[in-house]
N, C-alpha and C positions, 0 to 999 in steps of 0.2 A: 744914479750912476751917470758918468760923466759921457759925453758921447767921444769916443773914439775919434782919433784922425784918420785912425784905418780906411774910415768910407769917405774920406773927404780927398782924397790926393786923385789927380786922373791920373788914369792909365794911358800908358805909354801907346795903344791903342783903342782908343775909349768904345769900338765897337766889335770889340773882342767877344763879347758874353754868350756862345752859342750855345748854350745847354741842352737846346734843342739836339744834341751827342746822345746823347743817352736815348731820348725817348727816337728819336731819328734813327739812327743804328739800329736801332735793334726792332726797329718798325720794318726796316728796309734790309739790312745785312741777314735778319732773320723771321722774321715773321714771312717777307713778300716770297721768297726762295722758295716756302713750302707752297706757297699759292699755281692757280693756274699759268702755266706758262712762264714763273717766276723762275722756277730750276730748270728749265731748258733754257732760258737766256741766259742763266749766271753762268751753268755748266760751260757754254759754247764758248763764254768770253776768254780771249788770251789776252788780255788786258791784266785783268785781276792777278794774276799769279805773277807775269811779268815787273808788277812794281810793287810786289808784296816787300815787307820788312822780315827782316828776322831777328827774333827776341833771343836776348840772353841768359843764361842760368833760369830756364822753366824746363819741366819735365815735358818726355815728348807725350803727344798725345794721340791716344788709343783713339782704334776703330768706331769705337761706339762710348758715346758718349757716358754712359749708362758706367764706364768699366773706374774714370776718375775719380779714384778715394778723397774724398774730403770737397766735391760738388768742385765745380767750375771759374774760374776767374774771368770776366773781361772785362779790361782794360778800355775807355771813352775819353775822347781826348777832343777837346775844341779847342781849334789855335787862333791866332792874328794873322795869318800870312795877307800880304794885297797880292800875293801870286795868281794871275785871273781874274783879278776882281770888276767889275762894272764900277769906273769911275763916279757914274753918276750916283749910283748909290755911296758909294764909297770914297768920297771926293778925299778926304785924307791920304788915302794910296798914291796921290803925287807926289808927296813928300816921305812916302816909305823910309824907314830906313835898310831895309831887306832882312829884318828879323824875323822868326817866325816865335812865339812864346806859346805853351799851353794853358791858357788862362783858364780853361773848365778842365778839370780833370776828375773823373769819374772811374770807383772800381765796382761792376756789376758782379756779385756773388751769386752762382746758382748752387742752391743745397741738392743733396742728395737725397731719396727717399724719404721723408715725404720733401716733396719737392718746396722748398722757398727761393725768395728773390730776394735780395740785399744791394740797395744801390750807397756806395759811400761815396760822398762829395767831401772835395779837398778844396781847403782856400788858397786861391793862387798865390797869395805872399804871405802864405806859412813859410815859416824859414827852417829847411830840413836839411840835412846833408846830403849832397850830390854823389853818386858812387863815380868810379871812374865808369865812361862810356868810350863805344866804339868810334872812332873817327872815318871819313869819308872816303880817307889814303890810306884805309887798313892800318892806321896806327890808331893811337886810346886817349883823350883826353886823359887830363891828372883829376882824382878827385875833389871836391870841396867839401869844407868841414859844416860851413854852414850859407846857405843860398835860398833868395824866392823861389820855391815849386817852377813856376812858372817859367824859370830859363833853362829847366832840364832840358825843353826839348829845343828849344836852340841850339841848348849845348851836345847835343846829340840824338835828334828827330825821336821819334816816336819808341825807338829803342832804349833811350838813355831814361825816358818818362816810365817806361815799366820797369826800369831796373830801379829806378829812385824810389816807385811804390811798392815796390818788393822791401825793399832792404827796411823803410820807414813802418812799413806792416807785419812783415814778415809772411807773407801769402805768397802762393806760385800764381804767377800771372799769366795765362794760357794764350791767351785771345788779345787782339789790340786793336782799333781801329782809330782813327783821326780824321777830322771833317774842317774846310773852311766855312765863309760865310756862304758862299756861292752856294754852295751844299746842302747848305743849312734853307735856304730860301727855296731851293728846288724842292727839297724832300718834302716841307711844311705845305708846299702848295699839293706835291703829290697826295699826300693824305686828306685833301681838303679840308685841312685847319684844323685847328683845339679848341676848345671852348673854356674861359677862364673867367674869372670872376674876381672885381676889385669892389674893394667895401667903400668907397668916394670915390671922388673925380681925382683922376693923376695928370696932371699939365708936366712933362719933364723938359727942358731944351737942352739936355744933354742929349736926348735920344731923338726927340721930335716927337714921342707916343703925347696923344695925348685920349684920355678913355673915359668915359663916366662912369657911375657908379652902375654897381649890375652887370652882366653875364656879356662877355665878348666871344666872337667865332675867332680866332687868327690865325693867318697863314703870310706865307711871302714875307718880303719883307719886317711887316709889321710883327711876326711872329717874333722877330729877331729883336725886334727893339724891344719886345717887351721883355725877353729873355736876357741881354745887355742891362736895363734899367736898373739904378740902384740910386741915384740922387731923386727919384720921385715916391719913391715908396720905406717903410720902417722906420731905421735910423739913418738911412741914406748910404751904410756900409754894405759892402763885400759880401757880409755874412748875411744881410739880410735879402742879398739877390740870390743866394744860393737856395733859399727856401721860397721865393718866387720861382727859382725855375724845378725846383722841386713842387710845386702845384702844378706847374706846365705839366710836367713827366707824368705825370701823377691821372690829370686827366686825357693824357693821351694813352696812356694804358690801360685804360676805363674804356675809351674811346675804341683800340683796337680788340677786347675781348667782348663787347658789346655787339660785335655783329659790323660794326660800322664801318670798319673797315676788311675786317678777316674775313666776313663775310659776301662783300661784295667785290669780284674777278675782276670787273676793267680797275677798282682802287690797286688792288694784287700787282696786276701787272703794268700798272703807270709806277707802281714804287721802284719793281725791280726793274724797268725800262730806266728810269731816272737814276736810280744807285748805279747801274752800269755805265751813263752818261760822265757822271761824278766822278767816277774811278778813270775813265779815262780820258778826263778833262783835268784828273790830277787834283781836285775838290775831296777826295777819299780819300787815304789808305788805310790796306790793311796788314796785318800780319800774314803771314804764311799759314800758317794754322788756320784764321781766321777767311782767308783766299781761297780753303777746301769748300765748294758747295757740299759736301757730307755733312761735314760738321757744322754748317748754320740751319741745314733742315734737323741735326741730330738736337743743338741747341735752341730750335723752335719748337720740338717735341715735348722738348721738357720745361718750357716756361708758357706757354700758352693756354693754362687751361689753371695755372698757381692761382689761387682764392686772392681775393683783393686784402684781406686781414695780411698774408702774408708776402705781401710785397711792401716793401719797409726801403721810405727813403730817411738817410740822416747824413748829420755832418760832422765831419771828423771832429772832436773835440779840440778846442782852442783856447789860448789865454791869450791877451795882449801883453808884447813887449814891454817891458817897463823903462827898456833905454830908448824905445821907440814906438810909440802908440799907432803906426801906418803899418805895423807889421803883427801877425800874431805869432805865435808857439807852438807845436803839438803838445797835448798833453795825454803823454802815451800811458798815464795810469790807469785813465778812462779808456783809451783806446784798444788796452791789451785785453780788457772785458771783452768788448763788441767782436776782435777778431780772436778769442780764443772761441767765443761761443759759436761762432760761425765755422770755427774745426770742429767743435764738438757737435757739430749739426744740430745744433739748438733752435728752438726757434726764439724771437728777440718780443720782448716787451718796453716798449715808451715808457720814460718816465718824465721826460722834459717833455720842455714846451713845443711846438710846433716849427719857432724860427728862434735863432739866437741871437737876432737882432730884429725884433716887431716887427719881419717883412711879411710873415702869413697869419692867419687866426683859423680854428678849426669850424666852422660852419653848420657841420651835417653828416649825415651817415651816406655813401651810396651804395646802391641795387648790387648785390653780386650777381652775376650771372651764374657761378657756380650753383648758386641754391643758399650759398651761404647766409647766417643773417647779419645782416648790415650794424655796427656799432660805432659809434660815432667817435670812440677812444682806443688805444690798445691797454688800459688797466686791467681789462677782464680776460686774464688770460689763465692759460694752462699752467698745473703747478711744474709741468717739465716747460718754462718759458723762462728766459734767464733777464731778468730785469736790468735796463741800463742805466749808467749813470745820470742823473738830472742833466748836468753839461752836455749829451751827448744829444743832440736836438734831431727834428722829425717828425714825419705820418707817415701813415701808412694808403696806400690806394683808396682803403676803404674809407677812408675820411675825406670828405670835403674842406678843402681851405678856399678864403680870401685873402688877396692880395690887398695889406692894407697901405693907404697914403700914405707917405712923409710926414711928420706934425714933429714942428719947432718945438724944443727945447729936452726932447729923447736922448 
């Protein structure tokens, strides 16, 4: 198979890649909250609520988390803004052009009894239809029939991005939050780093990472480039970063039910001291919904203790354009499986590969904390497990990936 230009074009931001969203958010917006002293700093702050968003056409949302038929939606969102950024790191923000794009977009599913976790990663230059969104002067953009993902939220900040993933999914999107890079470097340090694993040496000079082969700590900065990189590893595309930052995700949600972090108070409270710094340095937002301290200790009740089998990353399924190979397609045949089964509160079984473009390989099984036993694939499943389509790529927690190199001619 021919390699794609998709992964070959740079972006309009080439240090855009925070995916550290997903595993960040929800380390800090909800896990830190429930910790010592983490819900008395978030309660206190009049920051948070002050520059909350509000989301359109979602149902409102009950007291208790427990009451939302058909589990939970939130919305992760990493942009490009240079708004705040530290030049030195970010020498390009001199030449900004004051856009802001969501180049990671992430939709976190929480099931309902028995409790799963569903994280769907979107490719930023999937070409999807834009709905009309709110304007800034209370009037409405017009909508567009077909756009990169990625300028929804230009075209209407973090509101206009849940309305795009609603309409393209058909889900209710409850929850929303959106992180820069600045954000993204604070929170990785606050956790004291992920530990990752590349199968060779990756030299990239798009990013500057450069790592050997065998097991890395990262945090700060470096966290970030590894999480951006996509010319050093796979096929050098898009798609194949997406399943690099889904090992990031992967082992940092290993990392927080381990003890490593949930268990240790000063980690607890350097998270949620830090998310509150972000939020009001304007490095965060979030929704309104999301801006409730109730409902992030409600949503850290109910995701913190989910088996590593059943926290399930994948990537929306995709074809490439045939009148443009730098862009791909949804292909909502396979899509309408994954989120039909997630209303039907199913739990999901793998049937593809790991990345869908050779940016991870499955490794190993690891430890559950739950008691669970560790299995290295998701084949072995329950006969109520709704199998997905081949195309529809992924691991699960409980699997170990590496991240593999770049190799000419993929």
């Amino acid at each position: 198979m021919p390699i794609a230009q998709h992964g070959r074009l740079r972006s309009p931001h080439p240090l855009a890649q925070v995916a550290i969203v997903a595993g960040a958010v929800i380390a800090v917006l909800v896990f830190s909250v429930a910790g010592i002293g983490g819900f008395a700093l978030w309660s206190a702050s009049t920051t948070i609520a002050a520059g909350a968003v509000t989301l359109e056409n979602t149902k409102e949302v009950p007291p208790d988390i427990g009451e939302i038929e058909g589990g939970v939606n939130l919305l992760l969102v990493g942009t490009d803004s240079c708004q705040g950024q530290d030049l030195k790191l970010f020498p390009r923000c001199a030449h900004d052009d004051g856009g802001e794009r969501n180049d990671v977009t992430m939709l976190v599913h929480i099931a309902d009894n028995p409790r799963r976790v569903t994280v769907v990663s979107f490719p930023r230059d999937m070409l999807v239809p834009i709905p009309s969104c709110p304007s800034p002067d209370g009037g409405r953009y017009s909508a567009m029939s077909q756009q990169m993902l990625n300028v929804s939220y230009s075209y209407g900040g973090l509101a206009c991005t849940a309305l795009t993933i609603q309409e393209l999914t058909g889900v209710d999107v409850q929850f929303a939050a959106a992180i820069r890079w600045t954000g993204v470097i604070h929170m990785s340090d606050a956790i004291g780093g992920v530990n990752v694993c590349v199968a060779g040496d990756i030299n990239d000079r798009n990013t500057g990472l450069h790592l050997t082969k065998g097991e890395h700590t990262l945090k700060g900065a470096q966290a970030l480039q590894f999480l951006r990189i996509r010319h050093g590893i796979g096929d050098g595309s898009d798609l194949g970063r997406i399943s690099n930052q889904q090992q990031f995700m992967s082992s940092l949600v290993r990392k927080l039910q381990s003890g490593g972090v949930l268990g240790d108070p000063g980690k607890l409270f350097a998270l949620a001291t830090t998310a509150l710094a972000q939020v009001s340095e304007k490095q965060l937002v979030l929704d309104q919904n999301l801006a409730n301290p109730t409902h992030m200790v409600q949503i850290a009740m109910a995701v913190k203790s989910v088996p590593y089998k059943d926290i399930v990353f994948v990537q929306y399924p995709t074809e490439y354009d045939p009148n443009d190979t730098s862009r791909v397609l949804p292909v909502t045949s396979s899509a309408d499986v994954l989120f039909t089964a997630l209303a039907q509160n199913k739990a999901l079984q793998l049937t593809g590969k790991a990345s869908a473009a050779y940016g991870v390989k499955v490794t190993g099984a690891a430890p559950d904390p739950s008691g669970a036993t560790p299995t290295p694939t998701a084949t072995a499943a329950p006969d109520d497990r709704v199998a997905l389509p081949e195309n529809i790529t992924g691991s699960t927690a409980a699997q170990v990936t590496c991240t593999q190199p770049e190799v000419a001619g993929r």
